[in-house]
BATI-663340 format. One record per atom (N, C-alpha, C): residue number from 1; residue in one letter; atom name; x, y, z. Coordinates in steps of 0.1 Angstrom, whole numbers. Atoms other than C-alpha are relative to their C-alpha. Layout:
+-----+--------+-------+-------+-------+-------+
: num : residu : atome :    xx :    yy :    zz :
+-----+--------+-------+-------+-------+-------+
: NUM :      A :    CA :     X :     Y :     Z :
...
+-----+--------+-------+-------+-------+-------+
# end
This chain:
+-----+--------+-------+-------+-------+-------+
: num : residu : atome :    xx :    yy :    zz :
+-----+--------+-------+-------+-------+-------+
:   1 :      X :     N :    -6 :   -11 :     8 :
:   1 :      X :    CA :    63 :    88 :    69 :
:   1 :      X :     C :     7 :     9 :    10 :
:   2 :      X :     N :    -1 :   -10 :    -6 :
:   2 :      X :    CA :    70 :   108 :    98 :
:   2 :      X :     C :    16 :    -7 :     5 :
:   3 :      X :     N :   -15 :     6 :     0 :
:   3 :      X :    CA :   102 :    85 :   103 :
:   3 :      X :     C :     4 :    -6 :   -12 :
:   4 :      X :     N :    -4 :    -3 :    14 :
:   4 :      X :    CA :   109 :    88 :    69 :
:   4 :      X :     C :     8 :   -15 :    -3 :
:   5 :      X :     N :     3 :    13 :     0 :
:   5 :      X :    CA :   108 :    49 :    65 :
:   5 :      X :     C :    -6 :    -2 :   -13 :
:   6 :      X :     N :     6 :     0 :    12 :
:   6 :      X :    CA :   105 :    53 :    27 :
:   6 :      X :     C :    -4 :    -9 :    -7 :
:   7 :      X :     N :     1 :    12 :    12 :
:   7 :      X :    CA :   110 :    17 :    12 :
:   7 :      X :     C :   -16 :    -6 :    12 :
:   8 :      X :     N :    13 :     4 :    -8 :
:   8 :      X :    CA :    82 :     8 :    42 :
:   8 :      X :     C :   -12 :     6 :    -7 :
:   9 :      X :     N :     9 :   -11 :     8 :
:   9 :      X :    CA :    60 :    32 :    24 :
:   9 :      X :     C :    -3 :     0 :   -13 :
:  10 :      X :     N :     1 :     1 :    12 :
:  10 :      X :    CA :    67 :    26 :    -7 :
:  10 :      X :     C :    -4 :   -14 :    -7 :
:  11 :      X :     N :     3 :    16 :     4 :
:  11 :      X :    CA :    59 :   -11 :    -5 :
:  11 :      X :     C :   -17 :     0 :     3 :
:  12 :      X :     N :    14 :    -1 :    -4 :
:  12 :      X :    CA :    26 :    -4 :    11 :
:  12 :      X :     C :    -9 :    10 :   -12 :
:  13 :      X :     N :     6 :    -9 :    14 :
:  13 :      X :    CA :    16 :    23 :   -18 :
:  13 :      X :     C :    -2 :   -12 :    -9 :
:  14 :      X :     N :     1 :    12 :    10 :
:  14 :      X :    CA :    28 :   -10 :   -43 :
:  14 :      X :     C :   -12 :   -14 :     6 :
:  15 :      X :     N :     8 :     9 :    -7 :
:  15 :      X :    CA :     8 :   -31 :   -23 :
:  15 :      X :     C :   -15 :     1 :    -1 :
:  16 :      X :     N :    11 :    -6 :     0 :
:  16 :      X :    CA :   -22 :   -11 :   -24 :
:  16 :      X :     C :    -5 :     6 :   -16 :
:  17 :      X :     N :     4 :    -1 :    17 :
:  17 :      X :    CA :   -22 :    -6 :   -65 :
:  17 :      X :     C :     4 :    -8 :    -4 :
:  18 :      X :     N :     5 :    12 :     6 :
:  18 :      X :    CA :   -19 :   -39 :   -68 :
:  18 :      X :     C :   -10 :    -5 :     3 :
:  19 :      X :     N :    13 :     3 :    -8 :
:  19 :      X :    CA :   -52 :   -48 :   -50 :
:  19 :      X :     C :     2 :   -14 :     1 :
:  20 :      X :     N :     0 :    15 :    -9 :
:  20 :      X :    CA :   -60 :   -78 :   -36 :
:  20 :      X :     C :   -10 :    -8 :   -11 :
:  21 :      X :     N :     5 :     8 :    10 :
:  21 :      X :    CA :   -69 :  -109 :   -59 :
:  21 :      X :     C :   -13 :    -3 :     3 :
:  22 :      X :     N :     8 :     3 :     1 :
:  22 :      X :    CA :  -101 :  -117 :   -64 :
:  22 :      X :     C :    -7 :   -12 :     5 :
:  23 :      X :     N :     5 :    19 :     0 :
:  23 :      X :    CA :  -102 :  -155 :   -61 :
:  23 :      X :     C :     6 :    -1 :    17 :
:  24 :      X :     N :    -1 :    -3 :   -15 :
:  24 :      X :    CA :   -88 :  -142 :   -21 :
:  24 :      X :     C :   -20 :    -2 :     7 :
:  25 :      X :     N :    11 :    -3 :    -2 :
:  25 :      X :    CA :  -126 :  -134 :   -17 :
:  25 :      X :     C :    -8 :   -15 :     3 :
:  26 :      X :     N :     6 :    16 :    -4 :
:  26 :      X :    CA :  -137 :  -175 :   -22 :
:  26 :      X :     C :     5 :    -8 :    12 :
:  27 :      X :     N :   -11 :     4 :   -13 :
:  27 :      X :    CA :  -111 :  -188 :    -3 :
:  27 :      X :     C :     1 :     4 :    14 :
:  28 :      X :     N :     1 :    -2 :   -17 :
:  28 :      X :    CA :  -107 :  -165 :    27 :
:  28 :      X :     C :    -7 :    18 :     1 :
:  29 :      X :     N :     8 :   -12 :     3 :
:  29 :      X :    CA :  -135 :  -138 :    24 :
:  29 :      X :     C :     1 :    10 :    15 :
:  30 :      X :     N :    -4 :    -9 :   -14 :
:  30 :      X :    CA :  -126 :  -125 :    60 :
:  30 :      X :     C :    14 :     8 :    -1 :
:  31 :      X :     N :   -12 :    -8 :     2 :
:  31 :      X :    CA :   -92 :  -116 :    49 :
:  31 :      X :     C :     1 :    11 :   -12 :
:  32 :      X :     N :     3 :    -7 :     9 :
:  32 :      X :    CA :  -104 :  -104 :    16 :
:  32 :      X :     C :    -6 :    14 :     5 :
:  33 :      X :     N :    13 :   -13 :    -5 :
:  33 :      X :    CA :  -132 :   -80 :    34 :
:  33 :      X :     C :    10 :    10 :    10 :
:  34 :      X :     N :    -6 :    -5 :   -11 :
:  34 :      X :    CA :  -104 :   -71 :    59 :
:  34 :      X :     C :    12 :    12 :    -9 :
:  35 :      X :     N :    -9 :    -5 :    11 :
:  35 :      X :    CA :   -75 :   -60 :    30 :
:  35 :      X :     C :    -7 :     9 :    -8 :
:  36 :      X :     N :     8 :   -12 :     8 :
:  36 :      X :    CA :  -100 :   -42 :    10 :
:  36 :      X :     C :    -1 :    16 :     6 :
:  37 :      X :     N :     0 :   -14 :   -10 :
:  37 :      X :    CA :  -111 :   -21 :    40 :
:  37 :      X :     C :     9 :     9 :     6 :
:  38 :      X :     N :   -13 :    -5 :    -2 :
:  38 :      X :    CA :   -73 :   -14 :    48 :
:  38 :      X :     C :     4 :     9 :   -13 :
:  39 :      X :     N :    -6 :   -10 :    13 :
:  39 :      X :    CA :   -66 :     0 :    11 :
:  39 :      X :     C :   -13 :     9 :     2 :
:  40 :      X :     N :     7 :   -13 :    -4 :
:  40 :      X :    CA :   -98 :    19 :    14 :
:  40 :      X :     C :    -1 :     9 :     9 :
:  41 :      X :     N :    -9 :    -9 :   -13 :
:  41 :      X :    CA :   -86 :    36 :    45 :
:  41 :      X :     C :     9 :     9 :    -8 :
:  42 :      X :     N :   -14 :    -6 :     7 :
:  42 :      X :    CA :   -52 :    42 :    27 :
:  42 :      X :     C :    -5 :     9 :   -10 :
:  43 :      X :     N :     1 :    -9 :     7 :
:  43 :      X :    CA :   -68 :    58 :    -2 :
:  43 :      X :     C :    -8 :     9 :     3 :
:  44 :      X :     N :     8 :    -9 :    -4 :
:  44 :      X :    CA :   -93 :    78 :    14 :
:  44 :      X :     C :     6 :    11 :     8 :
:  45 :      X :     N :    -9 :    -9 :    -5 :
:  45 :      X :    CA :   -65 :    92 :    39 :
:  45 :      X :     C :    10 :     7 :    -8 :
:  46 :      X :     N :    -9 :    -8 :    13 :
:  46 :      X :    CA :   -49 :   104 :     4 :
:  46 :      X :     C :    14 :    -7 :    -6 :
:  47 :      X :     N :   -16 :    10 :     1 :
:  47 :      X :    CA :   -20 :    72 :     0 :
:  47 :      X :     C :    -8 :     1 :   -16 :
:  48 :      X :     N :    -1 :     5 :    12 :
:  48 :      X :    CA :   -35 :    73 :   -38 :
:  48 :      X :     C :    12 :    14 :    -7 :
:  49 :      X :     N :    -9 :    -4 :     4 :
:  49 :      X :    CA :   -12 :   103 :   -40 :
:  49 :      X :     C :    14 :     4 :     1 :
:  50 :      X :     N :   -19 :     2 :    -2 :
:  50 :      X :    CA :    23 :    92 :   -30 :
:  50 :      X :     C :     1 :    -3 :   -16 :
:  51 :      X :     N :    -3 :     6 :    10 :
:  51 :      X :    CA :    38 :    86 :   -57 :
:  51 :      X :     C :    16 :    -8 :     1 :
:  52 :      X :     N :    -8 :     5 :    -4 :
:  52 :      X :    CA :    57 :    58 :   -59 :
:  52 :      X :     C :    14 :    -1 :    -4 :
:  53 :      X :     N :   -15 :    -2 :     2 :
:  53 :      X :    CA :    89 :    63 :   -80 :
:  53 :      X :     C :     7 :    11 :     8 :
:  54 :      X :     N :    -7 :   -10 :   -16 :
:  54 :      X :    CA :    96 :    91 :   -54 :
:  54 :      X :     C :     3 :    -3 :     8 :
:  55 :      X :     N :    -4 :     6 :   -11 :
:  55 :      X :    CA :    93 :    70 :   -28 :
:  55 :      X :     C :    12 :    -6 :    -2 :
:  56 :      X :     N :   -15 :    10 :     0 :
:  56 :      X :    CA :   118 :    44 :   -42 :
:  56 :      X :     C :    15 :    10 :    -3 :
:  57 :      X :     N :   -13 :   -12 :    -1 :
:  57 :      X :    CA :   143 :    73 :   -49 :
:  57 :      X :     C :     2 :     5 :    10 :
:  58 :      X :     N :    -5 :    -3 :   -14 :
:  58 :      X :    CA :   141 :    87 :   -17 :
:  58 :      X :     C :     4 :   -14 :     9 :
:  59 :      X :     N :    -4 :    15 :   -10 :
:  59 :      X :    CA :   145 :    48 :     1 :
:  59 :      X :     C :    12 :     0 :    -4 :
:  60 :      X :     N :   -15 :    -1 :     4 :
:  60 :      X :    CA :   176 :    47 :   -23 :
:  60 :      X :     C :     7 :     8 :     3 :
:  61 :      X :     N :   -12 :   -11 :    -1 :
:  61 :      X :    CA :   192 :    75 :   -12 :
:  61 :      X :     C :     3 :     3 :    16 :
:  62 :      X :     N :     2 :     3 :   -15 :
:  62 :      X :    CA :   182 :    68 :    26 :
:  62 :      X :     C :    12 :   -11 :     4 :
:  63 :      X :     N :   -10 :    11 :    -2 :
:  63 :      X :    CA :   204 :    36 :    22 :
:  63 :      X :     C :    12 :     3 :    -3 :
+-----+--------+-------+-------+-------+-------+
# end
């Protein structure tokens, strides 16, 4: 954020409210347990309140 790197930002916010699939967990439970604990990071450090149509309007107007 701090290099105002919006569409970067704004994919990682989409990234992170789409959560990670479920059926990740059978298959590769180390990547699952690892992805989980990365968005719970992000939302605990307060990424549940970007909001993301802001972001994509500011990336659009950056380009």
């Amino acid at each position: 954020m701090k290099e105002r790197r919006w569409a970067d930002v704004a994919i990682a916010v989409e990234f992170a409210e789409s959560d990670i699939p479920r059926d990740l967990a059978i298959t590769d439970p180390a990547l699952y347990r690892s992805l989980r604990d990365a968005i719970t990071r992000f939302y605990l450090r307060g990424g549940g309140a970007l909001n993301l149509e802001k972001l994509r309007h500011l990336a659009n107007q950056a380009s």
